[in-house]
MIVOMAR-852581 format. One record per atom (N, C-alpha, C): residue number from 1; chain; atom name; x, y, z. Coordinates in steps of 0.2 Angstrom, whole numbers, plus 5000, padded with zeros to 4 digits. Example, Ala and Ser with C-alpha at 12.3 -4.5 7.8 and 13.67 -1.06 7.14 Angstrom:
# MIVOMAR-852581
n chain atom xx yy zz
1 A N 5066 4972 5039
1 A CA 5062 4978 5039
1 A C 5066 4984 5039
2 A N 5064 4989 5035
2 A CA 5068 4995 5036
2 A C 5064 5000 5039
***
This chain:
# MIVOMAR-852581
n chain atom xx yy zz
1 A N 5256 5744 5551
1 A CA 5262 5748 5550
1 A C 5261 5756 5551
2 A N 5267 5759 5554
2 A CA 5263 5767 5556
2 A C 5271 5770 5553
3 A N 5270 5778 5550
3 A CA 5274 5781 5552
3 A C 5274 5787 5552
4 A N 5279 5790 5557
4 A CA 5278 5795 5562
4 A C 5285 5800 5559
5 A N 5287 5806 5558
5 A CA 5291 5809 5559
5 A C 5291 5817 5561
6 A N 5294 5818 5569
6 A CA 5294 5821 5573
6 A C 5299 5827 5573
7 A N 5297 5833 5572
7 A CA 5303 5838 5569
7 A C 5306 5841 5579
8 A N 5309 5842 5579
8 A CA 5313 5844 5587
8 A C 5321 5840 5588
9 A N 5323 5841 5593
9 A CA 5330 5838 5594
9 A C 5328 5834 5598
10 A N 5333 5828 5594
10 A CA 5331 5821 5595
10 A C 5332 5819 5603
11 A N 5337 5824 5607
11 A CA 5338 5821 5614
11 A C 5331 5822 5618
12 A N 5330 5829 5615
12 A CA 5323 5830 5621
12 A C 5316 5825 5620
13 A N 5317 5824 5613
13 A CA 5312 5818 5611
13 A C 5313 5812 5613
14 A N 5317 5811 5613
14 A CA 5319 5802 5615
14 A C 5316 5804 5624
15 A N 5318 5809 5629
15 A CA 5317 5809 5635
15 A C 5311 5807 5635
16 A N 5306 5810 5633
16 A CA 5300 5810 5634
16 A C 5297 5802 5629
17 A N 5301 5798 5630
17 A CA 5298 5791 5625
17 A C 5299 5788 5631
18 A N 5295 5781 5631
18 A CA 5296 5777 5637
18 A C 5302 5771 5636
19 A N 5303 5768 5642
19 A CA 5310 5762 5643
19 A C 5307 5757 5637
20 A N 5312 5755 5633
20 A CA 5312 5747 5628
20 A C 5305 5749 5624
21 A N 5303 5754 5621
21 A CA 5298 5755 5617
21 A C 5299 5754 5609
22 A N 5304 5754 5607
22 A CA 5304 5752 5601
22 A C 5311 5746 5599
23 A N 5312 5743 5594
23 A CA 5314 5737 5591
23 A C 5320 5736 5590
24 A N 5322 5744 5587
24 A CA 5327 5746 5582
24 A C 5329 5752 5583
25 A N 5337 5756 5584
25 A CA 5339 5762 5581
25 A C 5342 5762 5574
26 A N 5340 5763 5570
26 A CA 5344 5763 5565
26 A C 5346 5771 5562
27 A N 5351 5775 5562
27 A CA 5352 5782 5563
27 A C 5361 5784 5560
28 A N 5361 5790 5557
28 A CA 5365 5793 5551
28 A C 5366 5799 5554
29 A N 5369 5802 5562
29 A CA 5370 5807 5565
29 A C 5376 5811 5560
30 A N 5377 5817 5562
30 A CA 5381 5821 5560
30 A C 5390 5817 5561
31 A N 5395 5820 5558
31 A CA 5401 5815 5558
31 A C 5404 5819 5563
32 A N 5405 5827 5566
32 A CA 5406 5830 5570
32 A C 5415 5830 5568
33 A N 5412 5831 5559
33 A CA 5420 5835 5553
33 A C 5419 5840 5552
34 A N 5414 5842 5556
34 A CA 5415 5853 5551
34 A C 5408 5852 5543
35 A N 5404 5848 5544
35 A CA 5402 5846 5535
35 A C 5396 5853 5537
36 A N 5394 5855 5532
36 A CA 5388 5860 5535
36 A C 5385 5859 5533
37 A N 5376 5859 5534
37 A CA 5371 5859 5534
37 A C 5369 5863 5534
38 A N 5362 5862 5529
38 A CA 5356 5870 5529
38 A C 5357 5874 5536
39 A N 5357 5872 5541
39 A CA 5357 5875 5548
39 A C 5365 5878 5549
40 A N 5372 5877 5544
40 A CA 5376 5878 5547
40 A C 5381 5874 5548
41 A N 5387 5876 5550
41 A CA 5394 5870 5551
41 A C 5392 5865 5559
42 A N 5395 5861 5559
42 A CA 5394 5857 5562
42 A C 5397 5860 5568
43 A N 5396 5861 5574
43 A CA 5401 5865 5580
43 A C 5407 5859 5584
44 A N 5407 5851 5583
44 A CA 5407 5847 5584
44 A C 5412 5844 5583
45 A N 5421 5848 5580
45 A CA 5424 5846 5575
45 A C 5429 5843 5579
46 A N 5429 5841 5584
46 A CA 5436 5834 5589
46 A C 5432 5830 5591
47 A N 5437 5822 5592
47 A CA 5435 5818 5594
47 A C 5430 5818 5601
48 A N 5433 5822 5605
48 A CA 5432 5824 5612
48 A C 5424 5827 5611
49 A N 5424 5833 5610
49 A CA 5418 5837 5607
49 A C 5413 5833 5605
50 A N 5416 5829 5599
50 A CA 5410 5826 5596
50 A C 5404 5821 5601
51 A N 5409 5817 5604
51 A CA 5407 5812 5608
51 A C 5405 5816 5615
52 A N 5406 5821 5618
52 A CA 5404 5824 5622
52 A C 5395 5827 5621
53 A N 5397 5827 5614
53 A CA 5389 5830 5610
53 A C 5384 5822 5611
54 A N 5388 5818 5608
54 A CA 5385 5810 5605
54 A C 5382 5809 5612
55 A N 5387 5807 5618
55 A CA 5384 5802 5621
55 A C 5380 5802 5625
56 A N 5377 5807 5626
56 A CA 5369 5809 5630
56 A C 5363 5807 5626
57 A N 5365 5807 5619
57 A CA 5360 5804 5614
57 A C 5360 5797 5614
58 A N 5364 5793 5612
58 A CA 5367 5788 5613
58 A C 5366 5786 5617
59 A N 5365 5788 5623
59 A CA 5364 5783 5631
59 A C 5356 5783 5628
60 A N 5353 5787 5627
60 A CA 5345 5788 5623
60 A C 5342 5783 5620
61 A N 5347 5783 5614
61 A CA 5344 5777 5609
61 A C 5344 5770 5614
62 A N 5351 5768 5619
62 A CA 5349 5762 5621
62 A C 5343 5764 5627
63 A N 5341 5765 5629
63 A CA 5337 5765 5632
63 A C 5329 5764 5632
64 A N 5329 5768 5627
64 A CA 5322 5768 5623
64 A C 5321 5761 5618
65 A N 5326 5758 5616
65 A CA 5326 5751 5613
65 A C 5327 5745 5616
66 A N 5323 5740 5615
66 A CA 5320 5735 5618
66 A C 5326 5730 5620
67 A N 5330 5726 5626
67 A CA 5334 5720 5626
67 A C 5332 5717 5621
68 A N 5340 5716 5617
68 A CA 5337 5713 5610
68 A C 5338 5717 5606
69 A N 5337 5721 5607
69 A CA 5335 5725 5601
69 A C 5342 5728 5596
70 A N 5340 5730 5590
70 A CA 5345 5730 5586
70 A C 5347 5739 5585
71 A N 5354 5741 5587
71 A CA 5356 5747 5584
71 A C 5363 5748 5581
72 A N 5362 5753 5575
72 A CA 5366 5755 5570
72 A C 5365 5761 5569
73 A N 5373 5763 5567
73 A CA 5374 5770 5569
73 A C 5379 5774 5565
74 A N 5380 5775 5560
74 A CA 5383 5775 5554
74 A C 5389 5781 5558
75 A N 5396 5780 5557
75 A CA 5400 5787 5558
75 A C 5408 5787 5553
76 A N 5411 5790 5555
76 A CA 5416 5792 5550
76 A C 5423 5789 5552
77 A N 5426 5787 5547
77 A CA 5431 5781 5547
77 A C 5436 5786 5550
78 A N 5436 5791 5550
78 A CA 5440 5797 5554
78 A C 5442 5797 5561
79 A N 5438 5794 5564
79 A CA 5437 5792 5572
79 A C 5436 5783 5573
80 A N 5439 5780 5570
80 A CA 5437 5774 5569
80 A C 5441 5771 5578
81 A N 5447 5774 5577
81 A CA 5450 5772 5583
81 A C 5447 5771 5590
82 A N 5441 5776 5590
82 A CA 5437 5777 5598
82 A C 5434 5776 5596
83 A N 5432 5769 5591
83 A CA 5422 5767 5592
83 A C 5423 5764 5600
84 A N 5428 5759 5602
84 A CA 5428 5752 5606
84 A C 5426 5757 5612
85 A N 5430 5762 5614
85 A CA 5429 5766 5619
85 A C 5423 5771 5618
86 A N 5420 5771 5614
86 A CA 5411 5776 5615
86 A C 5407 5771 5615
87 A N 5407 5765 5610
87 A CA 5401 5763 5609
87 A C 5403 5755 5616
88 A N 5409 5754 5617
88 A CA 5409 5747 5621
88 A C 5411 5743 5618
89 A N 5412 5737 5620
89 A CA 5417 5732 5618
89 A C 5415 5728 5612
90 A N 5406 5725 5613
90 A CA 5403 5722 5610
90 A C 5401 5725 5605
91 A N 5403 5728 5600
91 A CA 5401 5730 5594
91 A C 5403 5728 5587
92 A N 5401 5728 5582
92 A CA 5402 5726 5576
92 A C 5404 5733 5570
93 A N 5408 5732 5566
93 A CA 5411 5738 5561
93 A C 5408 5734 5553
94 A N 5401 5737 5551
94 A CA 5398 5736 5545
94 A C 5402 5741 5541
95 A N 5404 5738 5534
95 A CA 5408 5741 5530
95 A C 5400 5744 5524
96 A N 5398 5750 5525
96 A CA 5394 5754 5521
96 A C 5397 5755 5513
97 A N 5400 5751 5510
97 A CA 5403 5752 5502
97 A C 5400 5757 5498
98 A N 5404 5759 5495
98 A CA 5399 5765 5490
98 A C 5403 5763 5483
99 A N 5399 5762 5479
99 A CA 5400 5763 5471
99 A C 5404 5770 5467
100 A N 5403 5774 5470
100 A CA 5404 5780 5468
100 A C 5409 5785 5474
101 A N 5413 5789 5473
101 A CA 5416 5790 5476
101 A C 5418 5797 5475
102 A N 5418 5801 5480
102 A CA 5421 5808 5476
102 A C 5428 5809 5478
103 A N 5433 5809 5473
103 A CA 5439 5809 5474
103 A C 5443 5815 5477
104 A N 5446 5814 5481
104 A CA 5448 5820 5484
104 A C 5456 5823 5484
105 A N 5462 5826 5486
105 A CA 5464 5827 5482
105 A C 5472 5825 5488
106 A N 5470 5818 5490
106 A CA 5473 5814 5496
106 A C 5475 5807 5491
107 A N 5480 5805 5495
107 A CA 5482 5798 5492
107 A C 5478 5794 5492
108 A N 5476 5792 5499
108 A CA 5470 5787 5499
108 A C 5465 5792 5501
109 A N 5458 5788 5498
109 A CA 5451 5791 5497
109 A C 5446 5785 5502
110 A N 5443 5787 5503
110 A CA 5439 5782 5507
110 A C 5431 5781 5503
111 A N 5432 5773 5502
111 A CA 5429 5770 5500
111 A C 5422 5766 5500
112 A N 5421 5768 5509
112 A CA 5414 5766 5513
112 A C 5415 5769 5520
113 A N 5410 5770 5523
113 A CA 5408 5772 5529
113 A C 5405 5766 5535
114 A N 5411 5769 5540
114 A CA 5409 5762 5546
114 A C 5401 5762 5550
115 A N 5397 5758 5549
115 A CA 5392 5758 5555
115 A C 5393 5756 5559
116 A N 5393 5756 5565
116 A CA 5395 5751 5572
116 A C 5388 5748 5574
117 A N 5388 5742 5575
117 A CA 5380 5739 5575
117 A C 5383 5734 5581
118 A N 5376 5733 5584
118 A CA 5378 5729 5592
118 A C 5369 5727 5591
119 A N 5367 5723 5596
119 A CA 5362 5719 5598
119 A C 5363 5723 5605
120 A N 5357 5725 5609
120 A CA 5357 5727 5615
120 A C 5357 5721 5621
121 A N 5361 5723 5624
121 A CA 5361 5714 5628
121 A C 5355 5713 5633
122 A N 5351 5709 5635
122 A CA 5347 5708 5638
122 A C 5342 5702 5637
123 A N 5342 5699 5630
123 A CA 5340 5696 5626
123 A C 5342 5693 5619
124 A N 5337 5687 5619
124 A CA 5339 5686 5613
124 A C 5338 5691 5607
125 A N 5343 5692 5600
125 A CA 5344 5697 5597
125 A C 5337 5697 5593
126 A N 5333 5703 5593
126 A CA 5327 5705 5588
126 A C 5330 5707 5582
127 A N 5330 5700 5578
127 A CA 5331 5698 5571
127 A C 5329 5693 5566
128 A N 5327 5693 5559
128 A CA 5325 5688 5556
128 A C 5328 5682 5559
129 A N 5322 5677 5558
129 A CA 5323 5671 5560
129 A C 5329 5670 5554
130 A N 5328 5671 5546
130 A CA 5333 5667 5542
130 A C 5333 5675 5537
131 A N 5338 5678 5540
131 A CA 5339 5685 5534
131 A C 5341 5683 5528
132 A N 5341 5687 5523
132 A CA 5340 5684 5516
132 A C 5350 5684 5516
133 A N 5351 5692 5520
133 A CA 5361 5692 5521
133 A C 5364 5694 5526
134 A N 5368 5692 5531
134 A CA 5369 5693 5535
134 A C 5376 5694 5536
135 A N 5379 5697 5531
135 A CA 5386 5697 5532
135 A C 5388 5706 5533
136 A N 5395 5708 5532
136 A CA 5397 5712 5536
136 A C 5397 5718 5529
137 A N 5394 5718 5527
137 A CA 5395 5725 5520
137 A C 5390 5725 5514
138 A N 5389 5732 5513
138 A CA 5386 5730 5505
138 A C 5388 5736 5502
139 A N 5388 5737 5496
139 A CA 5388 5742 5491
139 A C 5385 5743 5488
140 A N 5381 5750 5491
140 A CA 5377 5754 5487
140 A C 5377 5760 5481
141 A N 5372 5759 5478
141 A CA 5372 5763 5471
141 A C 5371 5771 5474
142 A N 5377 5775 5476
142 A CA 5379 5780 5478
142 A C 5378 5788 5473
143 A N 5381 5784 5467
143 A CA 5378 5787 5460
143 A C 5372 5787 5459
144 A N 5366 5783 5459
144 A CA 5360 5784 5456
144 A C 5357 5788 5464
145 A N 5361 5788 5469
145 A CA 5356 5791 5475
145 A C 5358 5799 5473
146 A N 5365 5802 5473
146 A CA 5366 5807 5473
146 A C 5363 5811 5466
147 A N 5361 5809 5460
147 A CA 5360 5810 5456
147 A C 5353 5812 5455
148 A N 5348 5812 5460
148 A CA 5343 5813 5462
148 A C 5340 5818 5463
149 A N 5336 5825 5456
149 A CA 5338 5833 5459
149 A C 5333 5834 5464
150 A N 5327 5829 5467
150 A CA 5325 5831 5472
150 A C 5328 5831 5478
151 A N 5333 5828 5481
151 A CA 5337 5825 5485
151 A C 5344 5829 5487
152 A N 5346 5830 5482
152 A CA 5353 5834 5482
152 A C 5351 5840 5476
153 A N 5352 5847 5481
153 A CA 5355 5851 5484
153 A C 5349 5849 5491
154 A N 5344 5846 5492
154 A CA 5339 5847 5496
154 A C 5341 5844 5503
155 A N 5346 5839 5503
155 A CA 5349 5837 5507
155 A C 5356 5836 5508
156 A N 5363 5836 5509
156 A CA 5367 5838 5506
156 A C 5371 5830 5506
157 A N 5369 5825 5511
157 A CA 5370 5819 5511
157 A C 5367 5814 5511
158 A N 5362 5813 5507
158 A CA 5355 5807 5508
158 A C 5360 5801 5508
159 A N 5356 5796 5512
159 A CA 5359 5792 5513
159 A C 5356 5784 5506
160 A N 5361 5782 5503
160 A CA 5357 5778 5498
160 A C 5351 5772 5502
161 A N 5348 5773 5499
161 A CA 5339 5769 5499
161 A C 5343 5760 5500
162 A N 5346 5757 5494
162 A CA 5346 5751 5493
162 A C 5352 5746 5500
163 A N 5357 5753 5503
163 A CA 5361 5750 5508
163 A C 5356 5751 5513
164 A N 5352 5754 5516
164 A CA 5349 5756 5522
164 A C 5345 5751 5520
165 A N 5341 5750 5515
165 A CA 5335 5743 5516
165 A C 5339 5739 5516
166 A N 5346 5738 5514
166 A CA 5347 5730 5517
166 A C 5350 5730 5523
167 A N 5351 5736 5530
167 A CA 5351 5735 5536
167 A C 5345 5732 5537
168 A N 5339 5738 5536
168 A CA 5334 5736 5539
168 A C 5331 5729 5538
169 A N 5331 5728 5534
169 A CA 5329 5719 5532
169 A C 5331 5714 5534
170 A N 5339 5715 5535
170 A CA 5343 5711 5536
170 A C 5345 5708 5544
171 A N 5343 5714 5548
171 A CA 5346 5716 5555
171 A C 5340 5718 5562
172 A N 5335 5721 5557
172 A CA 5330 5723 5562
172 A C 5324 5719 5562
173 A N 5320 5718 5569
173 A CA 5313 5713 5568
173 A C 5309 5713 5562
174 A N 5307 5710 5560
174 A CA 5301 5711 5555
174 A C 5295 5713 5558
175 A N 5292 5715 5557
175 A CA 5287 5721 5559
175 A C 5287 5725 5565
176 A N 5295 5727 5568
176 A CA 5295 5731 5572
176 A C 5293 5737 5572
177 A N 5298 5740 5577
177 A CA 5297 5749 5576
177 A C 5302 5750 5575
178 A N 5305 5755 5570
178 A CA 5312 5755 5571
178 A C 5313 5763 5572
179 A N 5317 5765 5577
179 A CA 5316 5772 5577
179 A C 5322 5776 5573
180 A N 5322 5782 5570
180 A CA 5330 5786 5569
180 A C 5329 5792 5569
181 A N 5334 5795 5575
181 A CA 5333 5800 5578
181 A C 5337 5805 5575
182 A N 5340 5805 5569
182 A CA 5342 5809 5566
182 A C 5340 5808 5558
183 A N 5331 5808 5558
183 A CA 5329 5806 5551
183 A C 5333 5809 5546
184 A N 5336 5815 5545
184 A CA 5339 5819 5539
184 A C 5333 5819 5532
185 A N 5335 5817 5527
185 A CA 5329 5816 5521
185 A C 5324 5810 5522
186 A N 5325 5806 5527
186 A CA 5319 5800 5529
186 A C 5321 5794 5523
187 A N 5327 5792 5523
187 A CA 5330 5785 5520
187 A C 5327 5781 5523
188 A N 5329 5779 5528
188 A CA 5327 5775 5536
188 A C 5322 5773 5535
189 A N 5315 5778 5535
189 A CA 5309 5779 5534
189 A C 5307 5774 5528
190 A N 5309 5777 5523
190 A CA 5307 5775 5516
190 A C 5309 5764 5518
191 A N 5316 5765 5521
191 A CA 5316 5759 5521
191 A C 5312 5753 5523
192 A N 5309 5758 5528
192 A CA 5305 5754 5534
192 A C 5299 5753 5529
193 A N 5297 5757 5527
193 A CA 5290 5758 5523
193 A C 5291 5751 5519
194 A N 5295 5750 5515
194 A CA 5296 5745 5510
194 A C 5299 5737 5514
195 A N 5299 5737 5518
195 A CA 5300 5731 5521
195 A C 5296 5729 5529
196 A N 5289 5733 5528
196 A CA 5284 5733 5532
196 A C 5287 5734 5539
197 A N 5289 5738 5542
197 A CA 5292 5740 5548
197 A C 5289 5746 5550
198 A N 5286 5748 5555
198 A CA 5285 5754 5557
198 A C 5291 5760 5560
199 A N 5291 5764 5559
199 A CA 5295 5770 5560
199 A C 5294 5775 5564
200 A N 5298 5781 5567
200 A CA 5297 5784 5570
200 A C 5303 5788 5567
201 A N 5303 5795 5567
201 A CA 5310 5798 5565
201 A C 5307 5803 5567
202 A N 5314 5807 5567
202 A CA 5316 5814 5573
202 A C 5319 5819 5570
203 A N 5317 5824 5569
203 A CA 5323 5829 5565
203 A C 5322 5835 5566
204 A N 5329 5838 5567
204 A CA 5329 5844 5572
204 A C 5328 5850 5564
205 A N 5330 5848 5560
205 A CA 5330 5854 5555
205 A C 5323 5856 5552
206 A N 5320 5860 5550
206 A CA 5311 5860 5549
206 A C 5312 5857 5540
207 A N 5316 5860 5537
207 A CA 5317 5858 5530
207 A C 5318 5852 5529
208 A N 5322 5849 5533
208 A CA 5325 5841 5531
208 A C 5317 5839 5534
209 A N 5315 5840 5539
209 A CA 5311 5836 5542
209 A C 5304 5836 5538
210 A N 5302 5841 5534
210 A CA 5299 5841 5527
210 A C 5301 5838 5524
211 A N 5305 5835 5520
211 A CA 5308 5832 5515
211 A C 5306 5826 5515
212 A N 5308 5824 5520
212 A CA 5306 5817 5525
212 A C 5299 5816 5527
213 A N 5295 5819 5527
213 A CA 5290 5817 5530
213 A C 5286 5817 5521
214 A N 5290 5821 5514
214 A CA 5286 5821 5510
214 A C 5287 5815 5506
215 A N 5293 5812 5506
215 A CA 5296 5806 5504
215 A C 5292 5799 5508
216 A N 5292 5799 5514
216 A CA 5289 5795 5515
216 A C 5281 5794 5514
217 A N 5275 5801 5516
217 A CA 5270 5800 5513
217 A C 5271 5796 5505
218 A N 5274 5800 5501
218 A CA 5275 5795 5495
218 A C 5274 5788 5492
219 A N 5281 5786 5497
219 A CA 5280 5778 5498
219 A C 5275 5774 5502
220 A N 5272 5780 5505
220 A CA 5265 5774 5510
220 A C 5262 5775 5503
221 A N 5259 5780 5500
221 A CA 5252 5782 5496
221 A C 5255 5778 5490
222 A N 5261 5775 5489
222 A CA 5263 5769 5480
222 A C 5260 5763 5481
***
């Protein structure tokens, strides 16, 4: 098991990888809502926009991942309407549930985050023979992630550890490589480390990409 985390933008990176190299995307890109990051607001803020930015990476991730292979791609119930049109016919809408919720000062609040998850067609799909779950959601301890003083203000959206291990576990080969080109704080990572998967992760920001790379050392050296 190896893991690697690469600071630069994810598209110029993924060009320079070769065809069907890794097992898995599993990735938490920007929502392309205005949220802002250490680096600044998101420039990305219409559907047109966003997905004009997306889908050059996007064409990326499927290429670099294996016939078979598994991708998942966390985005924002905002644009739900045009997943069928960006991402294709064949995909799936995982219900990301969260425990915790920050309430906003709207009628309805949103309660979980869509992932769009597909099998790469080419092949049979690279996944457990007998996943422990397989079904279409889970609900993550949101509150014990945010409450983390390493983590938040450090990153402004970590993604919870216990949902992202049960993608990975649940959906991606066991002992693959699972790549995420938008490591952020290295959740993904952490995952991969705890469910013996090797990793690869990408990240354009120097500080998250530190962060990530400090978090994951950790869990190899436990």
């Amino acid at each position: 098991m190896t893991t690697e985390i690469i600071a630069g933008d994810c598209l110029d990176v993924m060009k320079g990888m070769a065809d069907a190299s890794v097992d898995a995307v599993i990735t938490d890109p920007p929502f392309g809502i205005g949220f802002e990051y250490a680096s600044g607001y998101e420039q990305h803020r219409t559907p047109d926009a966003y997905w004009a930015w997306l889908s050059p990476r996007y064409s990326e991730m499927l290429r670099v991942v294996r016939p078979g292979g598994f991708v998942a791609v966390w985005q924002t119930a905002l644009y739900a309407r045009h997943f069928w049109d960006w991402f294709g016919d064949d995909i799936h809408i995982y219900a990301a549930a969260k425990n915790f919720v920050q309430l906003r000062k709207t009628p309805i609040n949103y309660g979980w985050d869509p992932v769009v998850m597909q099998y790469k067609s080419g092949a049979v799909a690279l996944r457990p023979e007998k996943p422990k779950r397989s079904i279409d959601f889970f609900v993550a301890n949101v509150a014990a992630t945010v409450s983390k003083p390493h983590l938040r203000p450090a990153h402004p959206c970590p993604r919870p550890l216990d949902q992202t291990r049960e993608i990975v576990a649940n959906f991606s080969l066991p002992g693959g490589i699972v790549l995420d080109p938008f490591a952020g704080s290295g959740t993904t990572g952490l995952a991969c480390v705890e469910t013996g998967r090797s990793f690869i992760g990408i990240e354009s920001d120097d500080t998250y990409a530190a962060l990530a790379t400090t978090r994951i050392n950790a869990a190899v050296a436990a």
